[in-house]
TORMAR-75001 format. One record per residue (C-alpha): residue number from 1; x, z, y. Coordinates in steps of 0.2 Angstrom, whole numbers, plus 5000, padded with zeros to 4 digits. Each point is the difference from the previous one (the first is absolute). Layout:
<atoms>
<atom><nr>NUM</nr><u>X</u><w>Z</w><v>Y</v></atom>
...
</atoms>
This chain:
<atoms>
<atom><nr>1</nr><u>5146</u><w>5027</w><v>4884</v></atom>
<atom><nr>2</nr><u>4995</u><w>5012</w><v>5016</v></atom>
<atom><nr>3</nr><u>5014</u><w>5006</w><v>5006</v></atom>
<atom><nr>4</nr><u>4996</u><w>5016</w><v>5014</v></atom>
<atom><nr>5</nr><u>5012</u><w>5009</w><v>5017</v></atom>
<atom><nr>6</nr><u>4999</u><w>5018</w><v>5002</v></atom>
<atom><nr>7</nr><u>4989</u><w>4992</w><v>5014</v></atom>
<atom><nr>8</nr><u>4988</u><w>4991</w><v>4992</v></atom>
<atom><nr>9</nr><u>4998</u><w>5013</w><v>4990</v></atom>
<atom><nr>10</nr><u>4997</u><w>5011</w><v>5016</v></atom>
<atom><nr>11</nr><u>4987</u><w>4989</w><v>5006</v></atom>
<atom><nr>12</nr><u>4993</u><w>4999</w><v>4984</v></atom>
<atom><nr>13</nr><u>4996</u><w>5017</w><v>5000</v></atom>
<atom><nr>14</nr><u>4994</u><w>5001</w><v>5017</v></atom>
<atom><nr>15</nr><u>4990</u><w>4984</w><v>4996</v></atom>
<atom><nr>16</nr><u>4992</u><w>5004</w><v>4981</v></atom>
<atom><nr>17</nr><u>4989</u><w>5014</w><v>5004</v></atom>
<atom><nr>18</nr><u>4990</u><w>4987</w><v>5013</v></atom>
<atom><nr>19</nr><u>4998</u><w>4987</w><v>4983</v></atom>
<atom><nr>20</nr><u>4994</u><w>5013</w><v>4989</v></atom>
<atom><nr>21</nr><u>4987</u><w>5005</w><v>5011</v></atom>
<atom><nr>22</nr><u>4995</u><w>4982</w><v>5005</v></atom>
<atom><nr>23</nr><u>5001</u><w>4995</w><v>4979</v></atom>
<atom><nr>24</nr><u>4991</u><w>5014</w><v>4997</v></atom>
<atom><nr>25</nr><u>4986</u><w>4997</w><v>5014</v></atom>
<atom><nr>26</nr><u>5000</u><w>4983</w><v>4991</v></atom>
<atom><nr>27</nr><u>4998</u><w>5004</w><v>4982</v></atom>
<atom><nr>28</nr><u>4985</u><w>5013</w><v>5005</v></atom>
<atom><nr>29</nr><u>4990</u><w>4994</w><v>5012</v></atom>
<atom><nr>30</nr><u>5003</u><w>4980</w><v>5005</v></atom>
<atom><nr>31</nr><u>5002</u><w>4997</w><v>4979</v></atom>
<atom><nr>32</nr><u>4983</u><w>5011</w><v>4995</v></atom>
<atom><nr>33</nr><u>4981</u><w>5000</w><v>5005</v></atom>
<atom><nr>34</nr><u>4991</u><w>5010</w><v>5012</v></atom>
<atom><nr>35</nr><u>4984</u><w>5005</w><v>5002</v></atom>
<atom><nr>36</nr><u>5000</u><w>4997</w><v>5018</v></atom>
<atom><nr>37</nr><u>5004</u><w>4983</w><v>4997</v></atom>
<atom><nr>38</nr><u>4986</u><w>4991</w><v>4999</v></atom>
<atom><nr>39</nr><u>5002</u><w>4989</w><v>4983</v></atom>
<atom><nr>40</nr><u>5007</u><w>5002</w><v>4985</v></atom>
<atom><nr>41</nr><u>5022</u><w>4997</w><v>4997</v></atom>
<atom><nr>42</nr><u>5011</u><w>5009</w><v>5008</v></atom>
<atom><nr>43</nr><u>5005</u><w>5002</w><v>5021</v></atom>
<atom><nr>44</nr><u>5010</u><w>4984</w><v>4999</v></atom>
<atom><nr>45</nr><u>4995</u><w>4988</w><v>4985</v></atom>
<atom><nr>46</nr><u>5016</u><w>4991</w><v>4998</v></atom>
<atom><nr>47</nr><u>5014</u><w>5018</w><v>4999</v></atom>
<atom><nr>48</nr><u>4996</u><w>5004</w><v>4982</v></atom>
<atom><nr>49</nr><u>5007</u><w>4982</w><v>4994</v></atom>
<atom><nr>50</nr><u>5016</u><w>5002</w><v>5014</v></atom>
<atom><nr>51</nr><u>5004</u><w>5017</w><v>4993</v></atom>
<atom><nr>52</nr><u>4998</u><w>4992</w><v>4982</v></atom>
<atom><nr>53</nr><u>5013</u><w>4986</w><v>5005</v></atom>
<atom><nr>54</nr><u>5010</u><w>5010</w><v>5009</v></atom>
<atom><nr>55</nr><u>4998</u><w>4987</w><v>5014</v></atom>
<atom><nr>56</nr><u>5001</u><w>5017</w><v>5014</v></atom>
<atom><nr>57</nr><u>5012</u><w>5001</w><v>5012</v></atom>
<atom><nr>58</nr><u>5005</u><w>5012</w><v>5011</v></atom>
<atom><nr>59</nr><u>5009</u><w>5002</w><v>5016</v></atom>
<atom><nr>60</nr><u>5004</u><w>5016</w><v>5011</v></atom>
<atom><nr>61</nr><u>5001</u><w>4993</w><v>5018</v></atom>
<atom><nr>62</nr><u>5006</u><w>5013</w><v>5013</v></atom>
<atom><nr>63</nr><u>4994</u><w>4995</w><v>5015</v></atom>
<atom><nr>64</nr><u>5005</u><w>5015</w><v>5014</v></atom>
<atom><nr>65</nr><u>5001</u><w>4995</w><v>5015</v></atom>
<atom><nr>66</nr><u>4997</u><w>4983</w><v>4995</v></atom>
<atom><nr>67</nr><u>4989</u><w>4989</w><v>5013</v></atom>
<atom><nr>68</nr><u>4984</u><w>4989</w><v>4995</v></atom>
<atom><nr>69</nr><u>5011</u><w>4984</w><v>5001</v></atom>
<atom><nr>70</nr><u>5013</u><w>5008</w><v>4987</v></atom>
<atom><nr>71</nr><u>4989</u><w>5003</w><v>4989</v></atom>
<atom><nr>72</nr><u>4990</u><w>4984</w><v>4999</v></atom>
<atom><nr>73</nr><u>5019</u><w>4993</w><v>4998</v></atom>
<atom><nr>74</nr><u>5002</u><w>5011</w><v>4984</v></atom>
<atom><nr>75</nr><u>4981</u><w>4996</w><v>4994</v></atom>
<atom><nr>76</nr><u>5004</u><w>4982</w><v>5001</v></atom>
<atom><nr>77</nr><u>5016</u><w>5000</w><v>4991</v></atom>
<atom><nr>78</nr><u>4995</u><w>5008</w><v>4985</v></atom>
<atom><nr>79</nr><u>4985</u><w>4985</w><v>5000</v></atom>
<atom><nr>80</nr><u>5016</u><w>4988</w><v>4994</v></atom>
<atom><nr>81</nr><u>5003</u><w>5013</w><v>4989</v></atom>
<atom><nr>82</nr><u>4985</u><w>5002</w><v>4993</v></atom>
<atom><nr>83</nr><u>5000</u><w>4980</w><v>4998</v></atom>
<atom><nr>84</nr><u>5015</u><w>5000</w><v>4992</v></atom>
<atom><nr>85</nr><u>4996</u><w>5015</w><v>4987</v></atom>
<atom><nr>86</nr><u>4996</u><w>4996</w><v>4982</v></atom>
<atom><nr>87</nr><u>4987</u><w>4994</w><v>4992</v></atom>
<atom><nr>88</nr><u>4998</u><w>4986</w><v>5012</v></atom>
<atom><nr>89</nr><u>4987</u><w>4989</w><v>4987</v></atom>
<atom><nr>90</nr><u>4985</u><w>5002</w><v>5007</v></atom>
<atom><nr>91</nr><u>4991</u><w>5008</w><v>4986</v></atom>
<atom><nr>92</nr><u>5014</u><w>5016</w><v>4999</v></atom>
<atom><nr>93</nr><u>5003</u><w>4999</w><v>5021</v></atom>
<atom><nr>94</nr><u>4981</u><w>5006</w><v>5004</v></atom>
<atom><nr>95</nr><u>5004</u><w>5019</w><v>4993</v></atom>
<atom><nr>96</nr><u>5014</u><w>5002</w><v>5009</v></atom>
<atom><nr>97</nr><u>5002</u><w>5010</w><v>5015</v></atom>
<atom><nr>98</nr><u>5012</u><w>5010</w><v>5013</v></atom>
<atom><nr>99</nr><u>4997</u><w>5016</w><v>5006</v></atom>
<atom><nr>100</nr><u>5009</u><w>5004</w><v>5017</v></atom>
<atom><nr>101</nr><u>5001</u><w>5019</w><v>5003</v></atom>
<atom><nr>102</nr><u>5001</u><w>5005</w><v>5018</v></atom>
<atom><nr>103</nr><u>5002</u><w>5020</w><v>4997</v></atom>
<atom><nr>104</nr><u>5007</u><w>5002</w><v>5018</v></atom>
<atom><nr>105</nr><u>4985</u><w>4994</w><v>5011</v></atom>
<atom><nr>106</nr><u>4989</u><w>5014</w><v>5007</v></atom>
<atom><nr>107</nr><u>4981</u><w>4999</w><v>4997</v></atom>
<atom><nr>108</nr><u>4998</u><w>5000</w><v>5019</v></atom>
<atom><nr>109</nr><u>5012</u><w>4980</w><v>4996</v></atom>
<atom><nr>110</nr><u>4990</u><w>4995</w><v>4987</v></atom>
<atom><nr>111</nr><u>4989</u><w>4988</w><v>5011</v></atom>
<atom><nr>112</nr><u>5012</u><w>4993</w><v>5008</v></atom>
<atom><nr>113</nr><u>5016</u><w>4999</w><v>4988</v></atom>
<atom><nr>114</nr><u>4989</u><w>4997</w><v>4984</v></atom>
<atom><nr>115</nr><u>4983</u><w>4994</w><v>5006</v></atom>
<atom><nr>116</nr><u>5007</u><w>4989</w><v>5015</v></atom>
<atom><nr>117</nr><u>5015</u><w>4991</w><v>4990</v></atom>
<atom><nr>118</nr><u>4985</u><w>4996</w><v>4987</v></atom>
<atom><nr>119</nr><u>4988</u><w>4994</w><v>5012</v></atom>
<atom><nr>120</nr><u>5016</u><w>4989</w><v>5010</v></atom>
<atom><nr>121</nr><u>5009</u><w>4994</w><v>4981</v></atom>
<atom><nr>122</nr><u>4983</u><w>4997</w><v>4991</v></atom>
<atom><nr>123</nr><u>4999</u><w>4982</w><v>5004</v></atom>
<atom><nr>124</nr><u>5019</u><w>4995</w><v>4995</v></atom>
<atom><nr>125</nr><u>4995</u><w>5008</w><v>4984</v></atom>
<atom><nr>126</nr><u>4986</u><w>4992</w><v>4997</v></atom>
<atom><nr>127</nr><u>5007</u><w>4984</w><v>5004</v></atom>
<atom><nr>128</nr><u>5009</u><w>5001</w><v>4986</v></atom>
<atom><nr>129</nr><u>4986</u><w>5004</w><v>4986</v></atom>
<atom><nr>130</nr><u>5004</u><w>5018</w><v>5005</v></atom>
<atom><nr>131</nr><u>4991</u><w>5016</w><v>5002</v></atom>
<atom><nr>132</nr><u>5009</u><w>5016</w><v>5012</v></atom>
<atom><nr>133</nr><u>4988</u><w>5016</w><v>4998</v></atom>
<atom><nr>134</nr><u>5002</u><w>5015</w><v>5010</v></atom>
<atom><nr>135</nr><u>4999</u><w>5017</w><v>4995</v></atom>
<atom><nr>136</nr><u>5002</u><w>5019</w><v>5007</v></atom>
<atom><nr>137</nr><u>4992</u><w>5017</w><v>5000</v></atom>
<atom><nr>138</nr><u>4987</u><w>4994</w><v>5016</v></atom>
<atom><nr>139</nr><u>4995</u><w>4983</w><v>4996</v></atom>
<atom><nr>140</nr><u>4981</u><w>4999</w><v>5003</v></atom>
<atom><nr>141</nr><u>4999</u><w>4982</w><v>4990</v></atom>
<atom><nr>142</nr><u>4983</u><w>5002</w><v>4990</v></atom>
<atom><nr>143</nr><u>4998</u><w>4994</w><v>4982</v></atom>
<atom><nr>144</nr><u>4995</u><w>4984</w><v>4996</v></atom>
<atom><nr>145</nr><u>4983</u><w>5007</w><v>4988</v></atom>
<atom><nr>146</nr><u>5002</u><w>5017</w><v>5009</v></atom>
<atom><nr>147</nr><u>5002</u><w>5000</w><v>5019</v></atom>
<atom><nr>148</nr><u>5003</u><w>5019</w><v>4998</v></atom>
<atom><nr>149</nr><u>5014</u><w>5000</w><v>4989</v></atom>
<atom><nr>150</nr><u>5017</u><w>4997</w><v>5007</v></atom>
<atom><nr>151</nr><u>5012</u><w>4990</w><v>4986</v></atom>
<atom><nr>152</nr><u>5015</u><w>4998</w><v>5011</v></atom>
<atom><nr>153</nr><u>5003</u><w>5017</w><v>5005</v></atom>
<atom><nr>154</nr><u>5017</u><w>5008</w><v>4990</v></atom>
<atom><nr>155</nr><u>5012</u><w>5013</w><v>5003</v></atom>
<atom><nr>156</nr><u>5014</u><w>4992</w><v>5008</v></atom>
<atom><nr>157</nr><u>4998</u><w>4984</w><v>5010</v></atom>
<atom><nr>158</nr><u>5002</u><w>4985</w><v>4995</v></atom>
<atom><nr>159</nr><u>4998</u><w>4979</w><v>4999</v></atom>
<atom><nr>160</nr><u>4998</u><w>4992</w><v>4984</v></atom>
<atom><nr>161</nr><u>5002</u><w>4982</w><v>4997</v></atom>
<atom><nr>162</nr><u>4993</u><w>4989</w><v>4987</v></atom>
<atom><nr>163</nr><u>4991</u><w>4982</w><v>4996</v></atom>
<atom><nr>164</nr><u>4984</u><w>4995</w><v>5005</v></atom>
<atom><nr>165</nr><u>4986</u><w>5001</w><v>4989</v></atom>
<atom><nr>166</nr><u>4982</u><w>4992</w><v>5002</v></atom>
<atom><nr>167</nr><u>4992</u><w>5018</w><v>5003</v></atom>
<atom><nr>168</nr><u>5010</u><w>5003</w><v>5015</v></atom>
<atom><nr>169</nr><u>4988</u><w>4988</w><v>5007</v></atom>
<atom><nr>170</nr><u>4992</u><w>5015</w><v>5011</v></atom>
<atom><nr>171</nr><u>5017</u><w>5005</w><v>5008</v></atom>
<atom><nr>172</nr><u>5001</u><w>4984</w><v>5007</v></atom>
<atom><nr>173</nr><u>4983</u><w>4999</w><v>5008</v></atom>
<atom><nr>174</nr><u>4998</u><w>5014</w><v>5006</v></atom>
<atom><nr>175</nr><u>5011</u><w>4998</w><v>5017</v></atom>
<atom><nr>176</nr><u>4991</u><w>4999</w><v>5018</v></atom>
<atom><nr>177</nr><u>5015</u><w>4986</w><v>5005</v></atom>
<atom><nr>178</nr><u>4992</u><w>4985</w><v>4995</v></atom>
<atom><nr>179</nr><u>5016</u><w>4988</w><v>5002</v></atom>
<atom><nr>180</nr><u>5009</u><w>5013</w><v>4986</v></atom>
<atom><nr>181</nr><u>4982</u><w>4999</w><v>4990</v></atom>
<atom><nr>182</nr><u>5003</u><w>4982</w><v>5000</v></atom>
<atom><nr>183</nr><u>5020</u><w>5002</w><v>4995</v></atom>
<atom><nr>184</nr><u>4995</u><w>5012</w><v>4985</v></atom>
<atom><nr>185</nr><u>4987</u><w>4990</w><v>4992</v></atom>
<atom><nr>186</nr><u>5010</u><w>4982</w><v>5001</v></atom>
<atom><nr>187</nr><u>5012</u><w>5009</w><v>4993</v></atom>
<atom><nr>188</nr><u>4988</u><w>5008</w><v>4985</v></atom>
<atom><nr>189</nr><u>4994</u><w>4983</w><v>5000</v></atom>
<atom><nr>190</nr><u>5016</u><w>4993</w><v>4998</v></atom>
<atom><nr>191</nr><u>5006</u><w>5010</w><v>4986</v></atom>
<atom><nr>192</nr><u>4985</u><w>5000</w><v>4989</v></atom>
<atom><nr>193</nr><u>4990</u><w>4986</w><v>5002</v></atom>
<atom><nr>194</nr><u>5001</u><w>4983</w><v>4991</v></atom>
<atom><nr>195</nr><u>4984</u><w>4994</w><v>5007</v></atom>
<atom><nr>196</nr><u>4990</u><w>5001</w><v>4983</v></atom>
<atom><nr>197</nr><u>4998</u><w>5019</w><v>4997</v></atom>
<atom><nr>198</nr><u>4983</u><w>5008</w><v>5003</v></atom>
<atom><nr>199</nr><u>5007</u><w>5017</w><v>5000</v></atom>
<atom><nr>200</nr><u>4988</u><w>5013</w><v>5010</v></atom>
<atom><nr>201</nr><u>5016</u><w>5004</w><v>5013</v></atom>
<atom><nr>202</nr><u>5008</u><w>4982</w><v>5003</v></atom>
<atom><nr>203</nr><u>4978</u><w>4995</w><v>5003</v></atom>
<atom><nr>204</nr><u>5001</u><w>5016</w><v>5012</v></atom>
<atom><nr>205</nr><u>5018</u><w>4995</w><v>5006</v></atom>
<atom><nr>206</nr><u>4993</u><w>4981</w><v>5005</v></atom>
<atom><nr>207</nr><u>4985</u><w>5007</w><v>5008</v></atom>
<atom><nr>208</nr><u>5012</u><w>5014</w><v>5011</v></atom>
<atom><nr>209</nr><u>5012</u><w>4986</w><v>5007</v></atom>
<atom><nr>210</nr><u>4985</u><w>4988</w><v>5005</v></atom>
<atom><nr>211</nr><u>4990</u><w>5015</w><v>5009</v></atom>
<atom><nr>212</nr><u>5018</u><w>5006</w><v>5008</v></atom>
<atom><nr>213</nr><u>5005</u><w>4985</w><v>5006</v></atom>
<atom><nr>214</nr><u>4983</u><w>4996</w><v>5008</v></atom>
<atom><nr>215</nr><u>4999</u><w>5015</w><v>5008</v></atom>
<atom><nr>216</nr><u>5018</u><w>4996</w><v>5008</v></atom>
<atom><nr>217</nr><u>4995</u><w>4983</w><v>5005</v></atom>
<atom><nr>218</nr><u>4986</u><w>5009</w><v>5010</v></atom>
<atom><nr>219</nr><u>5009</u><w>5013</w><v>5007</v></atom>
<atom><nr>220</nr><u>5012</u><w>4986</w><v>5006</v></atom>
<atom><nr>221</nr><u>4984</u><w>4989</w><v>5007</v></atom>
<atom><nr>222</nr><u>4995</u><w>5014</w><v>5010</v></atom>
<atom><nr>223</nr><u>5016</u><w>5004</w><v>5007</v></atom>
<atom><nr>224</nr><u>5005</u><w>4984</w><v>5006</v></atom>
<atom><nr>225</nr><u>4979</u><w>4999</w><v>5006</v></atom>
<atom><nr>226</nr><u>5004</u><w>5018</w><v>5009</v></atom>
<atom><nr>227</nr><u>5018</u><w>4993</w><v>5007</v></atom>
<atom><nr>228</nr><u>4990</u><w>4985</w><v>5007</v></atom>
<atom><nr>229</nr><u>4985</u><w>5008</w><v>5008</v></atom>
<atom><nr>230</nr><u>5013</u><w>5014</w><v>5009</v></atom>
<atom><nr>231</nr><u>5011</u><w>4984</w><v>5007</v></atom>
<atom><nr>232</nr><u>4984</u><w>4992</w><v>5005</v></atom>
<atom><nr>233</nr><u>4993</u><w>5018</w><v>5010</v></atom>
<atom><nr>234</nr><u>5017</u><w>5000</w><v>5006</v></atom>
<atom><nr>235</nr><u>5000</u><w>4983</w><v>5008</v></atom>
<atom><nr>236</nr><u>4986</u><w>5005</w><v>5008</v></atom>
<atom><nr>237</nr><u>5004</u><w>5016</w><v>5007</v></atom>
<atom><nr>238</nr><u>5016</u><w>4992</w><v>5007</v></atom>
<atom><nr>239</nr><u>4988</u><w>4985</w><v>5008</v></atom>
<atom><nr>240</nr><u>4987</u><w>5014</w><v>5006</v></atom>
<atom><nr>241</nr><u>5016</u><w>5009</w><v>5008</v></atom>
<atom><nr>242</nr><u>5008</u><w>4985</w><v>5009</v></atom>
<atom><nr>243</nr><u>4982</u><w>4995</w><v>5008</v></atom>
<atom><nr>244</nr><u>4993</u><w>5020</w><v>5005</v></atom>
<atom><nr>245</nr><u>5020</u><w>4999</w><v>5007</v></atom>
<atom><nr>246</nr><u>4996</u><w>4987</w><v>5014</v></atom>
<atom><nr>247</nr><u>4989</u><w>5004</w><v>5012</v></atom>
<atom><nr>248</nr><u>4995</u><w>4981</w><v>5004</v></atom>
<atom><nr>249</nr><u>4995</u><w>5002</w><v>4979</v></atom>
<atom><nr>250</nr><u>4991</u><w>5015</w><v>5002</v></atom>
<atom><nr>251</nr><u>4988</u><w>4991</w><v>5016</v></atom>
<atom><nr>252</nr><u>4999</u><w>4987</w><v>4986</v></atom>
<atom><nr>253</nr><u>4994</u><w>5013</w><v>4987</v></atom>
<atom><nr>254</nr><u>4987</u><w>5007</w><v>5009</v></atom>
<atom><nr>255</nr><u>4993</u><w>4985</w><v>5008</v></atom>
<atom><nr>256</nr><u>4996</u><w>4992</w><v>4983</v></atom>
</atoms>
């Protein structure tokens, strides 16, 4: 039983035009194919079974005047939410997802309201088996078969959190941080493989973490090679400094 105040029902109206749009945008464009796509199926291959279980949800988040922090603060509670949300069995919890509405941030906040609190949240997310995508009129994030085509733009913006699944793979490798390369794909790792599957992305997976954890072993080899040969210059300049400073060392100097 759904029992409503005159105002719920006030911001249910204010709220319900900003979910009709966003179901809409959903059903008609993420749900179906595109010829700029770049394969076959539709924009996002797993919608059509969320909208057949119903397994949707969404939430309209206003967020005026709201700071960075604040909003990460919302973001991450509705990630309990979305954890506690039924079907939890693994097999039912993959088509589910939440959809937070943000109808009040400005284009010109996109980056750092939407894009930012992705880019700062992503690993918590992940962490848990997770995915949080980013989405909004100006995103400039190429698809993966079609580097023209850009999937996660929509009217309104928005975050949208789901599970994992093994082709998310190139969102998790495709960072320039190499310590959060390293974070994504244990995790990946950690979710999905058992140690006896051959599957084309855990092989890929395997083969990402070794390279990204080499490469970070050398950056940290040169560094501490760079630190010690800048302490040994140093040591020298101050030795060089003391001698040229006395003149009984500069006599010294150029009698050698």
């Amino acid at each position: 039983m759904q029992l409503y105040t005159p105002i719920d029902i006030d911001h249910i109206q204010q709220d319900l035009p900003f979910l009709i749009e966003i179901k809409e945008w959903v059903k008609n464009f993420l749900a179906k194919p595109s010829p700029d796509l770049g394969r076959s199926g539709s924009v996002c291959p797993f919608i059509p079974h969320a909208l057949n279980s119903n397994s949707i949800h969404l939430a309209v988040i206003r967020a005026r005047n709201l700071e960075a922090q604040q909003v990460e603060e919302i973001v991450l509670r509705y990630r309990e939410t979305f954890l506690e949300l039924e079907p939890r069995d693994k097999e039912g919890a993959i088509n589910k997802a939440i959809l937070l509405i943000f109808p009040d941030i400005q284009l010109d906040d996109t980056s750092r309201l939407i894009d930012g609190v992705q880019q700062k949240l992503k690993a918590f997310f992940v962490e848990q088996g997770l995915m949080l995508g980013e989405f909004h009129n100006r995103t400039e994030t190429p698809g993966l078969h079609n580097p023209e085509f850009r999937p996660l733009r929509s009217p309104i913006p928005l975050l949208a959190i789901r599970f994992m699944v093994e082709s998310d793979l190139p969102f998790l490798q495709n960072t320039d941080d190499i310590s959060l390369r390293i974070r994504y794909l244990e995790a990946f790792l950690k979710r999905f493989d058992n140690g006896e599957r051959k599957h084309i992305n855990l092989v890929n997976a395997r083969q990402a973490l070794a390279l990204a954890q080499a490469q970070l072993k050398q950056e940290t080899l040169l560094t501490s090679s760079g630190n010690t040969c800048s302490t040994s210059v140093s040591d020298r300049s101050e030795q060089m400094h003391s001698v040229v400073s006395c003149p009984f060392a500069s006599r010294w100097m150029f009698n050698q």
